[in-house]
C-alpha positions in Angstrom: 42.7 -108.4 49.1 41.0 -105.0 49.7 37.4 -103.7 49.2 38.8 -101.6 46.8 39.8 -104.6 44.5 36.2 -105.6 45.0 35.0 -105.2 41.1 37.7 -106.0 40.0 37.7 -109.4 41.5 34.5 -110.3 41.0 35.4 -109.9 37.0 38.0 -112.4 37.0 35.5 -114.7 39.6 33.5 -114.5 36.6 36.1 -115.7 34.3 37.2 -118.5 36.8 33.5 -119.7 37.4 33.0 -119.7 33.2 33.6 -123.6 33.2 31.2 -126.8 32.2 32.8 -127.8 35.9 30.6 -125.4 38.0 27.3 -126.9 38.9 25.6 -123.5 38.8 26.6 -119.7 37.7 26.7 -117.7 41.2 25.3 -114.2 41.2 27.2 -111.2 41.5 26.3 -110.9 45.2 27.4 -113.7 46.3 30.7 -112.9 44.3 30.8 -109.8 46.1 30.0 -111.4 49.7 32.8 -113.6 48.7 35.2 -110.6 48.7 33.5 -109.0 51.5 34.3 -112.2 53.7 37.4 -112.5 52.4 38.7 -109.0 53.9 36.3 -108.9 56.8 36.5 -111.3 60.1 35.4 -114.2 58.8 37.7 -116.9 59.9 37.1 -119.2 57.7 38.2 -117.9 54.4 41.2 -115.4 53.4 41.6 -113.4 49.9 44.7 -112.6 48.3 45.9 -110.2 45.4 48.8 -110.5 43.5 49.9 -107.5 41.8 52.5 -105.7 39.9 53.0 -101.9 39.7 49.7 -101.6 40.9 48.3 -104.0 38.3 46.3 -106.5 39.5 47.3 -110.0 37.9 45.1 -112.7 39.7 43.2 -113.6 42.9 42.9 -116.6 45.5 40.3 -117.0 47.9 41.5 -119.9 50.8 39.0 -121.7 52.9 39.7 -123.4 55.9 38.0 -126.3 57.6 39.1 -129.1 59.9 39.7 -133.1 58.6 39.1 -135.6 61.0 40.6 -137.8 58.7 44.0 -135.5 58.9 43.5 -134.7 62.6 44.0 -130.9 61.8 43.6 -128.0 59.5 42.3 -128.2 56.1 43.0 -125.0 53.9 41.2 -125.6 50.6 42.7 -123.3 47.5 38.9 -122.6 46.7 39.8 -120.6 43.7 43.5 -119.3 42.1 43.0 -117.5 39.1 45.8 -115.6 37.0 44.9 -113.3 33.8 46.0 -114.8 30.6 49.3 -112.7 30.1 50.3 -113.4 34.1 50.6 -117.3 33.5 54.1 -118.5 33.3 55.6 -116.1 35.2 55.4 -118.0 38.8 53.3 -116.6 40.5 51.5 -119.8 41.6 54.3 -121.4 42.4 55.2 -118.6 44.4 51.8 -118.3 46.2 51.6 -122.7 47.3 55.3 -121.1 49.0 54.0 -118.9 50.9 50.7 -121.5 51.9 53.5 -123.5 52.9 55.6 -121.3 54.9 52.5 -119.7 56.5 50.9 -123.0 57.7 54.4 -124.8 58.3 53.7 -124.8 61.8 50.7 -126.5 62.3 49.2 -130.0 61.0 47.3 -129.1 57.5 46.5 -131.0 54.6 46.4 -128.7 52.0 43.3 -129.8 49.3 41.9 -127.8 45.3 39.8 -128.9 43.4 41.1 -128.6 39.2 39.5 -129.8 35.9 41.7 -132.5 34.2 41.8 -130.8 31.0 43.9 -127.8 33.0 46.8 -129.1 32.1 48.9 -126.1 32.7 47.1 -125.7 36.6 48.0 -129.5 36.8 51.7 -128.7 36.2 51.7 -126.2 38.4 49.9 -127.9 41.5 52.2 -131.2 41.0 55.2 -129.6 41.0 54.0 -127.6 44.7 53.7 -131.5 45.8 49.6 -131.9 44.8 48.2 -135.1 43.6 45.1 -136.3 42.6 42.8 -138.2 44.6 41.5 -141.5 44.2 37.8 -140.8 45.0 34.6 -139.0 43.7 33.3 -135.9 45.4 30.0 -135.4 46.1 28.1 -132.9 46.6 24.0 -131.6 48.3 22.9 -128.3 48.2 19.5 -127.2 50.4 
């Protein structure tokens, strides 16, 4: 992810965040300090393109935390987000490869958060080794 991809992002953030799921719309600048932190030096999240020919065809954004529970790394797929005519062609699939072959190192527990109804995301997160959790999340917000 580049700066230049900035708007361009942000319109499919818009798409992805279009859900009953999200608590609360965000605004467009925290979209764009999204992106912002996402090619700066924050450490604690990573953005990533996926293109053809130039084209963009979807986005991820990749937090990282640590799990006491795990004893390591936690990356968190915050969001993964293809344009309607880029789905099927394997490019998630492709991108929980390279997560794995990037982290494969180190002790992570990889961790996303997807609405049941999704079944095609589902498909595609079970079949990169993902299962569902047997808990509620929570959440607070100040």
């Amino acid at each position: 992810m580049q700066l230049k991809d900035m708007e361009e992002v942000v319109g499919m953030m818009r798409v992805f965040y279009d859900s009953p799921a999200v608590i609360h719309a965000a605004p467009d600048e925290i979209l764009r300090q999204d992106v912002k932190d996402c090619v700066g030096d924050c450490p604690y999240i990573e953005g990533y393109i996926f293109e053809e020919n130039d084209r963009i065809l979807g986005y991820s954004m990749v937090a990282k935390s640590y799990s006491t529970e795990y004893g390591g790394i936690c990356v968190w797929v915050e969001d993964l987000y293809m344009k309607e005519e880029a789905r099927g062609l394997g490019i998630g699939t492709a991108f929980f490869s390279f997560l794995d072959e990037k982290y494969k190192d180190q002790a992570v527990r990889f961790r996303l958060e997807v609405e049941e109804e999704n079944e095609r995301a589902v498909a595609v997160y079970k079949k990169a080794g993902y299962h569902p959790l047997p808990y509620m999340q929570m959440t607070k917000e100040q």
